[in-house]
DRENDODREN-548799 format. One record per residue (C-alpha): z, y, x. Coordinates in nm, 3 decimals. Layout:
% DRENDODREN-548799
zz: Z	yy: Y	xx: X
...
This chain:
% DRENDODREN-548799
zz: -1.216	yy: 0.004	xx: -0.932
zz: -1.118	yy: -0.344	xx: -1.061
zz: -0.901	yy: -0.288	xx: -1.399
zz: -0.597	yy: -0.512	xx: -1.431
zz: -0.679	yy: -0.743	xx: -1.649
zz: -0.974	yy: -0.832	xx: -1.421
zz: -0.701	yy: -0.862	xx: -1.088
zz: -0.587	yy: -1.196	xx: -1.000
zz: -0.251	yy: -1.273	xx: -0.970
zz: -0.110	yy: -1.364	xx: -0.627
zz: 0.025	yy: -1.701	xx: -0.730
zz: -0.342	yy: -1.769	xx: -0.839
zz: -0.496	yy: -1.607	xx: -0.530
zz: -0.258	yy: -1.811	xx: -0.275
zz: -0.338	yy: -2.108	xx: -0.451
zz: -0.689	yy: -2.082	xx: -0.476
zz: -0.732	yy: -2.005	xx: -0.131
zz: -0.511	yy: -2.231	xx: 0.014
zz: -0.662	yy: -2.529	xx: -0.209
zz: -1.008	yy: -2.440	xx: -0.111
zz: -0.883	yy: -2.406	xx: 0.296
zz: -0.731	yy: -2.777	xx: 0.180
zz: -1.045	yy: -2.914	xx: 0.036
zz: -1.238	yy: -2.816	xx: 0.312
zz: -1.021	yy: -2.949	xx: 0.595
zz: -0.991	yy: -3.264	xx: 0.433
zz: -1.332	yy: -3.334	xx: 0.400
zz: -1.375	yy: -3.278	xx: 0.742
zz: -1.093	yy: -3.496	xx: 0.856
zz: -1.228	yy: -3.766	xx: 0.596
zz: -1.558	yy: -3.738	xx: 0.747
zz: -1.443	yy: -3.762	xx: 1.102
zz: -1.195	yy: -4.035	xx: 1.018
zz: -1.488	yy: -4.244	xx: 0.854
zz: -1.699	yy: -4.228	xx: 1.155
zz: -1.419	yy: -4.329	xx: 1.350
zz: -1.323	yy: -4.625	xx: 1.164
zz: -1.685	yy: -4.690	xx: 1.138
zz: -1.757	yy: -4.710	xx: 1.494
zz: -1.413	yy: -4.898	xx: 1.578
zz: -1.456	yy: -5.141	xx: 1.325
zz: -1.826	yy: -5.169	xx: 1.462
zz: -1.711	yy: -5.201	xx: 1.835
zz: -1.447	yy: -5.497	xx: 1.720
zz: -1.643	yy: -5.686	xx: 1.488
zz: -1.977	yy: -5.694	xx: 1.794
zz: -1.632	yy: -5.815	xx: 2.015
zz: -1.583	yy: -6.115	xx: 1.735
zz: -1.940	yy: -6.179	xx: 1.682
zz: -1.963	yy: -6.204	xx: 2.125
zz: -1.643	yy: -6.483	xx: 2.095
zz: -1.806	yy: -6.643	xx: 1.792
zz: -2.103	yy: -6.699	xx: 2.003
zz: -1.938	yy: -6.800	xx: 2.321
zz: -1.751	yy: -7.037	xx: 2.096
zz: -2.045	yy: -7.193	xx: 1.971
zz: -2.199	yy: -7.262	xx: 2.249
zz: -1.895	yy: -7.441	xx: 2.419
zz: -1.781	yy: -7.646	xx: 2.077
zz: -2.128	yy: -7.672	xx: 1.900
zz: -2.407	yy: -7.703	xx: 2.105
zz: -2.499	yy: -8.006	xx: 2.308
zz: -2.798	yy: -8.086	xx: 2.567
zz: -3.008	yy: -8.352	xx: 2.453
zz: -3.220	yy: -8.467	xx: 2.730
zz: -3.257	yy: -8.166	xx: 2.837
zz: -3.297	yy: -7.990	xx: 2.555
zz: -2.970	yy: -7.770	xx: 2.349
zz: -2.869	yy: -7.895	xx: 2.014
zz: -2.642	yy: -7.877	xx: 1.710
zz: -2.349	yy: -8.031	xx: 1.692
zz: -2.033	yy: -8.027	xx: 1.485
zz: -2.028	yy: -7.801	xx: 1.156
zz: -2.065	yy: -7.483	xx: 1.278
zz: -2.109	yy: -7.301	xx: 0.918
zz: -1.770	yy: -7.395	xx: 0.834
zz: -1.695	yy: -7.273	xx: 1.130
zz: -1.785	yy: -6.954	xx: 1.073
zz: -1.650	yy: -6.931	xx: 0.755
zz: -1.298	yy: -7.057	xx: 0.867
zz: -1.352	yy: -6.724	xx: 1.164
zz: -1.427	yy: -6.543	xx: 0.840
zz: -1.106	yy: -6.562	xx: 0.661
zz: -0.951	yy: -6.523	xx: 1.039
zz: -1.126	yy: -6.212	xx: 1.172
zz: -1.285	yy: -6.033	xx: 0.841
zz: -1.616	yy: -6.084	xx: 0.945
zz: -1.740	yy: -6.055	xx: 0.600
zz: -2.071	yy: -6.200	xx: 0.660
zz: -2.233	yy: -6.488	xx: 0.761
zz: -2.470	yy: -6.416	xx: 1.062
zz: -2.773	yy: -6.532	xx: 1.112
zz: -2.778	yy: -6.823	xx: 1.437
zz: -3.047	yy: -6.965	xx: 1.653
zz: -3.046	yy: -7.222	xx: 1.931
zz: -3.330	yy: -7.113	xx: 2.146
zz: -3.415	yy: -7.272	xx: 2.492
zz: -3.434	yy: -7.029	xx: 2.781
zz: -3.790	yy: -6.908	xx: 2.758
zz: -3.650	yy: -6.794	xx: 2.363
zz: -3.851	yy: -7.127	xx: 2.139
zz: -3.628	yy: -7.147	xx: 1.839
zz: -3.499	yy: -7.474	xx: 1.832
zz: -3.195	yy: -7.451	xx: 1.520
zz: -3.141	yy: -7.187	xx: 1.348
zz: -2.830	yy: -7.204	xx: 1.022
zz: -2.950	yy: -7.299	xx: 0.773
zz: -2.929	yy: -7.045	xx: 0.401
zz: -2.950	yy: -6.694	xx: 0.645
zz: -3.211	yy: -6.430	xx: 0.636
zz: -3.474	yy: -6.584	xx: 0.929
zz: -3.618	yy: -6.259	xx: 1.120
zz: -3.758	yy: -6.478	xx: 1.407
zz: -3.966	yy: -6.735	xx: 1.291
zz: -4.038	yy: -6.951	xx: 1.630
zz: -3.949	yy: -6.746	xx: 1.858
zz: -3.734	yy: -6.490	xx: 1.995
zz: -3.916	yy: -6.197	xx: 2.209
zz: -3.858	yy: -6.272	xx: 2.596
zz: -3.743	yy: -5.910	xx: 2.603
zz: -3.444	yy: -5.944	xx: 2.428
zz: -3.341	yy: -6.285	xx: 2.656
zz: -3.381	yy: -6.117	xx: 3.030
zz: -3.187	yy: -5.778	xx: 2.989
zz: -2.864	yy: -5.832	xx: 3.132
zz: -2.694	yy: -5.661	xx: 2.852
zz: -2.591	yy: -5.937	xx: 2.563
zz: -2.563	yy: -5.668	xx: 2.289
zz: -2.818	yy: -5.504	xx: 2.198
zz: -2.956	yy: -5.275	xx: 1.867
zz: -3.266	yy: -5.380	xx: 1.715
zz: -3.475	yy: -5.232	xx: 1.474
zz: -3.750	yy: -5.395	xx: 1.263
zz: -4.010	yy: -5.277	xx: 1.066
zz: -4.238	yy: -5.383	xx: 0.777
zz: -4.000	yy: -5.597	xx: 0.543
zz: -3.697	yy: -5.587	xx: 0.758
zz: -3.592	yy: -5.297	xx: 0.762
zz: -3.290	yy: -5.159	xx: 0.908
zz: -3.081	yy: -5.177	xx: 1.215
zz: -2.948	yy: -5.515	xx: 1.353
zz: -2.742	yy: -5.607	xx: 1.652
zz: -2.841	yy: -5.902	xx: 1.862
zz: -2.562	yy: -6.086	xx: 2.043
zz: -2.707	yy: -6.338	xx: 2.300
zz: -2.440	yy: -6.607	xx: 2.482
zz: -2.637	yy: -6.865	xx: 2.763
zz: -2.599	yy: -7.228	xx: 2.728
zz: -2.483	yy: -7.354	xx: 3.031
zz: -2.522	yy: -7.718	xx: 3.142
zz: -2.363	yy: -7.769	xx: 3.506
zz: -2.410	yy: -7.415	xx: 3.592
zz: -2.812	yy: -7.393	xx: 3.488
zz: -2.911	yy: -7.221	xx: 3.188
zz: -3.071	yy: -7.448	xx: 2.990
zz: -3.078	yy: -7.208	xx: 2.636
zz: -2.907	yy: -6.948	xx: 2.448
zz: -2.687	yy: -6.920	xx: 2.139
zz: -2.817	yy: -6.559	xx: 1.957
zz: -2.632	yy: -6.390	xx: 1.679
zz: -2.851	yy: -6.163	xx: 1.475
zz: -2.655	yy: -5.911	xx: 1.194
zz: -2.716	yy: -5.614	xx: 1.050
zz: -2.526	yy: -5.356	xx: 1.133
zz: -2.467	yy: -5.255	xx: 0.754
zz: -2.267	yy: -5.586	xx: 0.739
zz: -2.098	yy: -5.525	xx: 1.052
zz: -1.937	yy: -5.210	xx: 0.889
zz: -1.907	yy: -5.272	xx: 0.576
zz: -1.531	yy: -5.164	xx: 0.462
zz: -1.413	yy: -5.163	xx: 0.115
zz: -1.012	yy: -5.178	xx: 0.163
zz: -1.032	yy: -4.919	xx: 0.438
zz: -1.244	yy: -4.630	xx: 0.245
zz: -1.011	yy: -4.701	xx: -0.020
zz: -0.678	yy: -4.652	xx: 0.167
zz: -0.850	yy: -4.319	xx: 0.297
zz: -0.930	yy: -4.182	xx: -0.042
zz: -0.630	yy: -4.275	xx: -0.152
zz: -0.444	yy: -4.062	xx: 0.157
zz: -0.688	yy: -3.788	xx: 0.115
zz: -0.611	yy: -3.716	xx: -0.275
zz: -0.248	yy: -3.814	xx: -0.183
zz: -0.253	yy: -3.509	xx: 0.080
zz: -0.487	yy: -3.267	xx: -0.157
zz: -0.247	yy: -3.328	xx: -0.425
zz: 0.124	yy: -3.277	xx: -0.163
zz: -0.045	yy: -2.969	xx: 0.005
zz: -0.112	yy: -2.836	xx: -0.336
zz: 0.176	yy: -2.886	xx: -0.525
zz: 0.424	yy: -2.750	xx: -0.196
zz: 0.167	yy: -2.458	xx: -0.212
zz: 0.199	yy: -2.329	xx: -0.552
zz: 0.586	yy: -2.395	xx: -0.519
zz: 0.633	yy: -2.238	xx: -0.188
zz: 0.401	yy: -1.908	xx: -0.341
zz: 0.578	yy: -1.922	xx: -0.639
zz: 0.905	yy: -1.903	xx: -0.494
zz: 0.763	yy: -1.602	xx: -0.244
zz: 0.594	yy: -1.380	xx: -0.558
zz: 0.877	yy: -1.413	xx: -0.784
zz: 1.040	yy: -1.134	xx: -0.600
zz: 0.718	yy: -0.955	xx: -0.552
zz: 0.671	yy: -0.946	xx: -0.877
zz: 0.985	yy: -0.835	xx: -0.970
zz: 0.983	yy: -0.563	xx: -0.721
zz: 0.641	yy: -0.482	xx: -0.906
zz: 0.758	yy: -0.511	xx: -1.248
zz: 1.055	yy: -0.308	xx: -1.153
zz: 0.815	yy: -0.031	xx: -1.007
zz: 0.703	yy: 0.001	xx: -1.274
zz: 0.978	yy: 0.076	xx: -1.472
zz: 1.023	yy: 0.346	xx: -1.217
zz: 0.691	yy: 0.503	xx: -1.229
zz: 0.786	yy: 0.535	xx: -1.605
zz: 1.072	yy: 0.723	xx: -1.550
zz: 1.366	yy: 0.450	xx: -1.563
zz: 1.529	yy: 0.445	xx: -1.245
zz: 1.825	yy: 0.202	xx: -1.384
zz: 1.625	yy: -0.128	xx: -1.276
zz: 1.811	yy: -0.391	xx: -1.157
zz: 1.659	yy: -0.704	xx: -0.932
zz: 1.825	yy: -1.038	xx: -0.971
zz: 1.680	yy: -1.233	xx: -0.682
zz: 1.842	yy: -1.223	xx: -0.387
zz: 1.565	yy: -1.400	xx: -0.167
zz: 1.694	yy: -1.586	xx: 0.156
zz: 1.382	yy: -1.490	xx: 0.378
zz: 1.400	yy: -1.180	xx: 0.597
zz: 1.084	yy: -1.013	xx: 0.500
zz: 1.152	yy: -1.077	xx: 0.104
zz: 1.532	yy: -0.976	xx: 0.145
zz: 1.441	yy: -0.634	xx: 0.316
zz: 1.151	yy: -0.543	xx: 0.064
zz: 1.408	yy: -0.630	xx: -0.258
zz: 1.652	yy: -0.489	xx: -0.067
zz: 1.510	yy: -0.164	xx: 0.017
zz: 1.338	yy: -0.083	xx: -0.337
zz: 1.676	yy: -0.128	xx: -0.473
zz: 1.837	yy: 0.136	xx: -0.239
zz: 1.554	yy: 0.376	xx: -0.333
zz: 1.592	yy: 0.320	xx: -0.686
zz: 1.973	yy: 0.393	xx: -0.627
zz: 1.902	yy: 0.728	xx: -0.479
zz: 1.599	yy: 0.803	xx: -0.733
zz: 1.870	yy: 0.735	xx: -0.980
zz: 2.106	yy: 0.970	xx: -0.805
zz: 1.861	yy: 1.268	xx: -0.754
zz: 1.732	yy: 1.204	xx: -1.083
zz: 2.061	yy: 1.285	xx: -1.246
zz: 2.150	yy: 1.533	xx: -0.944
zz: 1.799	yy: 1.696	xx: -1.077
zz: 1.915	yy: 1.728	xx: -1.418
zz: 2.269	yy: 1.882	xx: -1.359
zz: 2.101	yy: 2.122	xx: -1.113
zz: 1.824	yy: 2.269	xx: -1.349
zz: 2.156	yy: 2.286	xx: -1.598
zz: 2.307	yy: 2.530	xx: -1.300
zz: 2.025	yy: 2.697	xx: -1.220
zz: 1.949	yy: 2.804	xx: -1.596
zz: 2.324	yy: 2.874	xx: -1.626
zz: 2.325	yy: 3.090	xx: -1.320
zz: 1.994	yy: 3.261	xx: -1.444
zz: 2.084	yy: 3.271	xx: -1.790
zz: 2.441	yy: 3.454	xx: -1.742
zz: 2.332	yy: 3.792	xx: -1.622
zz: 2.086	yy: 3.791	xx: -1.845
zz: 2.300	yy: 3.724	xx: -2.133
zz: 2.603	yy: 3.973	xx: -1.951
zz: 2.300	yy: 4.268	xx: -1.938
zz: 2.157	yy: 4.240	xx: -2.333
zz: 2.559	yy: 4.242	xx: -2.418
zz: 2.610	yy: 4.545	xx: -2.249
zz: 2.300	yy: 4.706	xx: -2.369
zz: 2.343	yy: 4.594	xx: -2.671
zz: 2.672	yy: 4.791	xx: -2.680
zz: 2.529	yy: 5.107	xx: -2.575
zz: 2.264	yy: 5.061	xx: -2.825
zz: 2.493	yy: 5.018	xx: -3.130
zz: 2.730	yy: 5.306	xx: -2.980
zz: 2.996	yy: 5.098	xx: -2.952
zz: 3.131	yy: 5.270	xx: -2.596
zz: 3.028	yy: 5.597	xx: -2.486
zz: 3.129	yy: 5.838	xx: -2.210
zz: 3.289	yy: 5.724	xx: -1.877
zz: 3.258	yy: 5.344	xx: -2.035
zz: 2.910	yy: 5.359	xx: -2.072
zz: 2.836	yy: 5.490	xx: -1.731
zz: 3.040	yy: 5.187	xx: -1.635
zz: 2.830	yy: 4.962	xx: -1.852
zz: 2.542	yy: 5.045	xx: -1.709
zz: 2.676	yy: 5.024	xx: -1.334
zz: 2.773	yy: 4.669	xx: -1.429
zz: 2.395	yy: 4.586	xx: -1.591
zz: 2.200	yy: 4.766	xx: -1.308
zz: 2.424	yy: 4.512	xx: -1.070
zz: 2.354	yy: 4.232	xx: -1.282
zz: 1.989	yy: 4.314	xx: -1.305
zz: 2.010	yy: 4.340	xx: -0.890
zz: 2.187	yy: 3.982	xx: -0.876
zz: 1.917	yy: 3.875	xx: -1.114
zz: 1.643	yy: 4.000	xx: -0.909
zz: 1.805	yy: 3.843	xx: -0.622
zz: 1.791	yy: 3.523	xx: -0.782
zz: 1.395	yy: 3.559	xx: -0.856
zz: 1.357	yy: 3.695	xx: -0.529
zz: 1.496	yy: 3.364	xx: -0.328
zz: 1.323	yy: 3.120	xx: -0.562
zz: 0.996	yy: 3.308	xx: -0.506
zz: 1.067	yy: 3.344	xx: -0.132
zz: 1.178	yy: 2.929	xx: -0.117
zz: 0.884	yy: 2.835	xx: -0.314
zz: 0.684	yy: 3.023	xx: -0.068
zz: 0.857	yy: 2.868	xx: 0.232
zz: 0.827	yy: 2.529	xx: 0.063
zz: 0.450	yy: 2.549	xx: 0.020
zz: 0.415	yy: 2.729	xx: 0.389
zz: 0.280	yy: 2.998	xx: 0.268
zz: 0.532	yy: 3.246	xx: 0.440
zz: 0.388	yy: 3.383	xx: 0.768
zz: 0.622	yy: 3.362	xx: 1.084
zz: 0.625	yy: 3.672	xx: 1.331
zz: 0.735	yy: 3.538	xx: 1.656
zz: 0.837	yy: 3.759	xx: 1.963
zz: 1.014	yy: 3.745	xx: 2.226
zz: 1.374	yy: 3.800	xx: 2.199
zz: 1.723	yy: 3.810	xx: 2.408
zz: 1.928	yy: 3.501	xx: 2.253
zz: 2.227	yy: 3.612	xx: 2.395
zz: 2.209	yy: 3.969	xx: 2.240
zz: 2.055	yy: 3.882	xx: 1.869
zz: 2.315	yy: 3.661	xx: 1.791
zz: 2.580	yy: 3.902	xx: 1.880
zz: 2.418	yy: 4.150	xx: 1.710
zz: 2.362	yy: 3.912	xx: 1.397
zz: 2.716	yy: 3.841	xx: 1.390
zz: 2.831	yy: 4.175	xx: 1.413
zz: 2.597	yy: 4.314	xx: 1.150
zz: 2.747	yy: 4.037	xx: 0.920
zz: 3.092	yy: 4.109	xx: 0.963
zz: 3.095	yy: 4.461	xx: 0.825
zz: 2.919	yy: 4.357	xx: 0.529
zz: 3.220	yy: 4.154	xx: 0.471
zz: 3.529	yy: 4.253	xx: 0.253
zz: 3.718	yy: 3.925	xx: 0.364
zz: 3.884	yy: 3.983	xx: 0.696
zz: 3.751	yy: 3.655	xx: 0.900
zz: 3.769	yy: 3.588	xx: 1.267
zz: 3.485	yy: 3.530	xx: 1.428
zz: 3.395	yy: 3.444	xx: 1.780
zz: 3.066	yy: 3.389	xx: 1.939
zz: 3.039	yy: 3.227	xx: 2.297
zz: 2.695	yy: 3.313	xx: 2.447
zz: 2.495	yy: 3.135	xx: 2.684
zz: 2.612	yy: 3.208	xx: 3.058
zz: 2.324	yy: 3.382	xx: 3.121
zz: 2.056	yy: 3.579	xx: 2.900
zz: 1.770	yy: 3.328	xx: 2.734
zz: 1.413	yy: 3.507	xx: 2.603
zz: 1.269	yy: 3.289	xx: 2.357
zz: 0.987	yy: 3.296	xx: 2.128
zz: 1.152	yy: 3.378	xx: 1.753
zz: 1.100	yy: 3.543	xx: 1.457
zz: 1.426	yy: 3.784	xx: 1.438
zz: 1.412	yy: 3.857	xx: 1.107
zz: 1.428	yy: 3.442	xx: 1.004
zz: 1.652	yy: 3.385	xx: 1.250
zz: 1.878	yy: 3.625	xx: 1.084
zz: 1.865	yy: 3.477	xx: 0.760
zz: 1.982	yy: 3.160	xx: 0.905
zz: 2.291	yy: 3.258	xx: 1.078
zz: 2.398	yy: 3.491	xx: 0.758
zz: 2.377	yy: 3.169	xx: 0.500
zz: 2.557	yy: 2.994	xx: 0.795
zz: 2.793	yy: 3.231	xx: 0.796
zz: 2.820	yy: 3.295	xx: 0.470
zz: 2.884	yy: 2.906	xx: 0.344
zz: 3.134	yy: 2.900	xx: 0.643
zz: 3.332	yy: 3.202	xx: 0.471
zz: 3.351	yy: 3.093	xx: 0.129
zz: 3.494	yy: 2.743	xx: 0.272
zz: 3.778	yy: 2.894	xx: 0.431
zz: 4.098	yy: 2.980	xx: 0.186
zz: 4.334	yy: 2.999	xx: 0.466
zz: 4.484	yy: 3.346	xx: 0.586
zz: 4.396	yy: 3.223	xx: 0.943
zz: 4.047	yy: 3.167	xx: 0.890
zz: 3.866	yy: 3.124	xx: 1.207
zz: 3.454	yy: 3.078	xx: 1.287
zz: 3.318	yy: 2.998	xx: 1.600
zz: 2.982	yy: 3.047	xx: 1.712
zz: 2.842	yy: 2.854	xx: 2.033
zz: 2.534	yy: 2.841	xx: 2.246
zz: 2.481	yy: 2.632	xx: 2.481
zz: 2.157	yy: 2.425	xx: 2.632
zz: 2.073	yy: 2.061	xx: 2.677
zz: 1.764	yy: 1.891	xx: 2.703
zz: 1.519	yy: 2.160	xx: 2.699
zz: 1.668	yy: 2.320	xx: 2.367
zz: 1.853	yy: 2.585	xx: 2.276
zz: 2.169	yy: 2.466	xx: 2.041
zz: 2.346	yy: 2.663	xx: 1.837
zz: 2.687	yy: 2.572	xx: 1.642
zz: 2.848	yy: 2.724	xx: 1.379
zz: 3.213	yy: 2.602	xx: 1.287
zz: 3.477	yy: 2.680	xx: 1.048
zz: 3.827	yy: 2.558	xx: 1.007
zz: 3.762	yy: 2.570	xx: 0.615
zz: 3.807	yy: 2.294	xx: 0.355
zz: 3.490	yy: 2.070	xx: 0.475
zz: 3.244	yy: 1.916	xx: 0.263
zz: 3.357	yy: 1.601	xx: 0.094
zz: 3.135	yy: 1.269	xx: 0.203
zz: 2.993	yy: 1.183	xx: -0.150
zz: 2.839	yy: 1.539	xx: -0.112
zz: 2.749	yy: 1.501	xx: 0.275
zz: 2.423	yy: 1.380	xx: 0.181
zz: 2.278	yy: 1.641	xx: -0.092
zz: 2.373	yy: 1.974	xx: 0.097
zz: 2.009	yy: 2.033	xx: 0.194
zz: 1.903	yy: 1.944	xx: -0.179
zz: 1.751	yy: 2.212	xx: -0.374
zz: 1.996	yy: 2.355	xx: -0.618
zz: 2.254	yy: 2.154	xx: -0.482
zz: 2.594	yy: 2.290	xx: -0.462
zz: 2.908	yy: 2.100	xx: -0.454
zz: 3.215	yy: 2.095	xx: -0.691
zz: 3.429	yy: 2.339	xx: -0.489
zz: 3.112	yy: 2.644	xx: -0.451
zz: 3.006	yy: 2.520	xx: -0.858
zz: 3.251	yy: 2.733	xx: -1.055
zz: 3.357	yy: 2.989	xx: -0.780
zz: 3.071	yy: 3.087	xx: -0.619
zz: 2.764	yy: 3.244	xx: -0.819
zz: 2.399	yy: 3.158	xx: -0.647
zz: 2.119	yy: 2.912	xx: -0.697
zz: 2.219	yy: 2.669	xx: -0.413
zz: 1.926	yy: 2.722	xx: -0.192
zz: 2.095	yy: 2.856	xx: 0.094
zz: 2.128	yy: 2.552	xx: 0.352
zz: 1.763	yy: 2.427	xx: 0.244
zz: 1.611	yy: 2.755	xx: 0.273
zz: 1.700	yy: 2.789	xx: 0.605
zz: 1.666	yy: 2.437	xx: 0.705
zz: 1.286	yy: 2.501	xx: 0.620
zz: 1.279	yy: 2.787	xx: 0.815
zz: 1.422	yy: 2.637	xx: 1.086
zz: 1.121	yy: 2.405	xx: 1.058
zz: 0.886	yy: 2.641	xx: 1.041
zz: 1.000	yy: 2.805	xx: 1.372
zz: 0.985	yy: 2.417	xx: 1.537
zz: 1.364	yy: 2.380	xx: 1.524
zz: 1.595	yy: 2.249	xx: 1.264
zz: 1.931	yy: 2.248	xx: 1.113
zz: 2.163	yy: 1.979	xx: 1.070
zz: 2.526	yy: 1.887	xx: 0.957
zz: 2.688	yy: 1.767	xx: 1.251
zz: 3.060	yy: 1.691	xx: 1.114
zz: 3.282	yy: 1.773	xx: 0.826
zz: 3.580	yy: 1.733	xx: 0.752
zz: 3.902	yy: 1.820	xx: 0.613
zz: 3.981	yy: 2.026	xx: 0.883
zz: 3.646	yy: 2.218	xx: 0.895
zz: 3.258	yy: 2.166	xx: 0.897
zz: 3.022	yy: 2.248	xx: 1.228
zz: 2.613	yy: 2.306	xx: 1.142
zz: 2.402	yy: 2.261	xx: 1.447
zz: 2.111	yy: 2.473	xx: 1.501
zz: 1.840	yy: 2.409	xx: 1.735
zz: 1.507	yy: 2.471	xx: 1.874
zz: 1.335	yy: 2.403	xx: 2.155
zz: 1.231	yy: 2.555	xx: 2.482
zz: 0.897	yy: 2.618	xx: 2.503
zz: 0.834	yy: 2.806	xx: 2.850
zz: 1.065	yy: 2.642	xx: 3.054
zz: 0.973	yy: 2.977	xx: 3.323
zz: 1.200	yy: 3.146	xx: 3.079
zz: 1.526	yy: 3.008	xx: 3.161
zz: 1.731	yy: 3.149	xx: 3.373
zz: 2.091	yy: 2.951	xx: 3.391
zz: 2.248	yy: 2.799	xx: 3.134
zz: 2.541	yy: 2.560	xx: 3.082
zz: 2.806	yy: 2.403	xx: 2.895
zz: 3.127	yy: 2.409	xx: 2.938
């Protein structure tokens, strides 16, 4: 594995890449382009060197009995087409008569017929043609032939000879095209490092920031606000998570504080009262009543232990489920009935079944647990002498639903979000009611584990509603069901 300091940034890596892509997509285009100009400039220059000829051979040449001729000054000529048409050469120009004898040829050019031009070259029809020579000429020429007429007969030829290194030479051309090419290496490069500079600046702020997190400091704050979609949602997001890391991290902290307070008081309540009987300070009826009240806080203290070990359990599934088959209908108004005489508080409760019996696969026993902390958070929420819950069942889409509502005080919406936190409990259960706070997520994991799950459908001030559900796995099981 590569260590940091042997990464590359992305800045560099964008760059690099992108320069290199740059490079090599210039080149080609340079390489392409030169050809092209190459054979262009070839193609108009052999187009020149064809109307220099035809020229000559109207303005310049002359029959003398019988016989073509000089006449005029046809190397100015050529020089004044020079300056016209950037020829940038002189070529090499013979008279010939028609069977090719060299009669005139300019004089100060490279001669590569001596006396005579090869018949060849005179009776194709095409009058440009590439020539290669060997031995001291070497090299590729172009011969452009034009006939001398005289009253419609031939009676010679005017022939052009250059080399076709002359013919495409270019010096201002390649130089405008290197220029354009660095121009465009140096424009693509510069609006690439910009353009990635301006895209990892957030990155690596986000990164930077991570950081910070992974070190424990979830108060990170990210300046850039970055305009594209993709940048704005990453920034965007990490800063929301870092909001709520912040917020369980400090939830964390003032829940261990509960939970060693809640562990910690019986504990301190039972070496008290011990402590009393030890030193004699109460005897008789008193201690008897001592001891009753450390035996209960020893039970409450077990308690405690006993859900922690049970929710750690759940939480790592380690915690068998033992499903059977069971009558919906009649184990929830058995549940409900079972709870209420456990119960001191006089509370209304009412459970509306299904319309007709449902057998489902459960585990009773889980189940049970479930609707008791249901029913049991729905009790200590209601401080009203008309305290009412309702219990529902009802099917829709292939699952079994279950509500439970109160007309209690409601959960407050800052607090909405936590309720299934472990060790969470709000500010009206934190100095009234004594517990641990694993209630709701305890049974929303074993709601889980028995494929359903439990949810807080609405609170409010005038009372809260958790949803239960799971689904229906045999759908041969149903009989009727509805809602009303």
């Amino acid at each position: 594995m590569l260590k940091n300091k042997e990464r590359k940034s992305l800045l560099h890596l964008w760059t690099r890449n992108y320069v290199i892509t740059l490079v090599i997509g210039l080149l080609v285009i340079s390489v392409i382009s030169v050809l092209w100009i190459r054979h262009t400039t070839l193609e108009h220059r052999l187009n020149l060197t064809s109307l220099l000829g035809e020229e000559i051979a109207a303005r310049f040449v002359e029959v003398n009995g019988g016989e073509p001729e000089y006449r005029g000054d046809v190397p100015g000529y050529i020089s004044e087409r020079n300056e016209r048409y950037d020829l940038n050469s002189e070529p090499t120009i013979y008279i010939t008569t028609v069977d090719g004898t060299i009669i005139q040829v300019n004089e100060g050019q490279e001669r590569l017929f001596r006396y005579h031009i090869p018949p060849q070259l005179l009776e194709t029809e095409s009058l440009v043609q590439q020539i290669q020579f060997s031995e001291t000429n070497v090299g590729t020429y172009y011969f452009v032939k034009t006939p001398i007429l005289f009253y419609e007969q031939l009676v010679g030829w005017v022939v052009i000879v250059e080399s076709e290194e002359e013919l495409t030479r270019l010096n201002q051309e390649y130089q405008l095209l290197f220029i354009i090419v660095i121009s465009l290496g140096l424009l693509g490069w510069a609006a690439i490092y910009f353009v990635a500079k301006k895209f990892v600046k957030p990155i690596e702020q986000v990164a930077f920031a991570a950081k910070q997190v992974e070190e424990g400091n979830y108060d990170v704050r990210l300046p850039v606000k970055p305009t594209e979609k993709e940048l704005y949602e990453l920034v965007d997001s990490f800063k929301n998570m870092t909001d709520r890391l912040e917020q369980l991290e400090s939830l964390r902290k003032e829940l261990l504080a509960g939970v060693t307070h809640e562990l910690k008081t019986p504990v301190t309540s039972i070496s008290g009262l011990l402590q009393a009987l030890k030193d004699g300070v109460v005897s008789g009826d008193e201690a008897k009543e001592f001891l009753e009240i450390s035996l209960k806080e020893t039970e409450r203290l077990q308690n405690m232990v006993g859900d922690l070990v049970e929710f750690n359990s759940f939480h790592a599934k380690q915690f068998p489920i033992q499903f059977q088959q069971i009558a919906m209908n009649n184990t929830i108004l058995e549940q409900v009935k079972q709870w209420q005489f456990t119960r001191e508080q006089d509370i209304s409760v009412t459970v509306k079944p299904l319309p007709e019996e449902l057998v489902m696969k459960m585990d009773p026993a889980r189940l049970q647990q479930i609707i008791v902390n249901l029913l049991n958070n729905a009790a200590h929420a209601i401080e009203r002498q008309d305290g009412e819950i309702k219990v529902k069942l009802y099917i829709n889409e292939s699952r079994l639903w279950l509500e439970v509502t109160d007309n209690g005080l409601g959960i407050k919406k800052e607090e909405q979000l936590n309720i299934f936190e472990r060790f969470y409990r709000g500010e009206q259960k934190k100095y009234k009611i004594r517990g641990l706070g694993l209630g709701l997520p305890f049974s929303k994991l074993i709601a889980q584990a028995m494929d359903g799950d439990l949810e807080l459908k609405e609170s409010s001030e005038k009372g809260t509603t958790f949803i239960l559900h799971f689904p229906i796995r045999d759908i041969k099981e149903r009989v009727r069901w509805g809602e009303d």
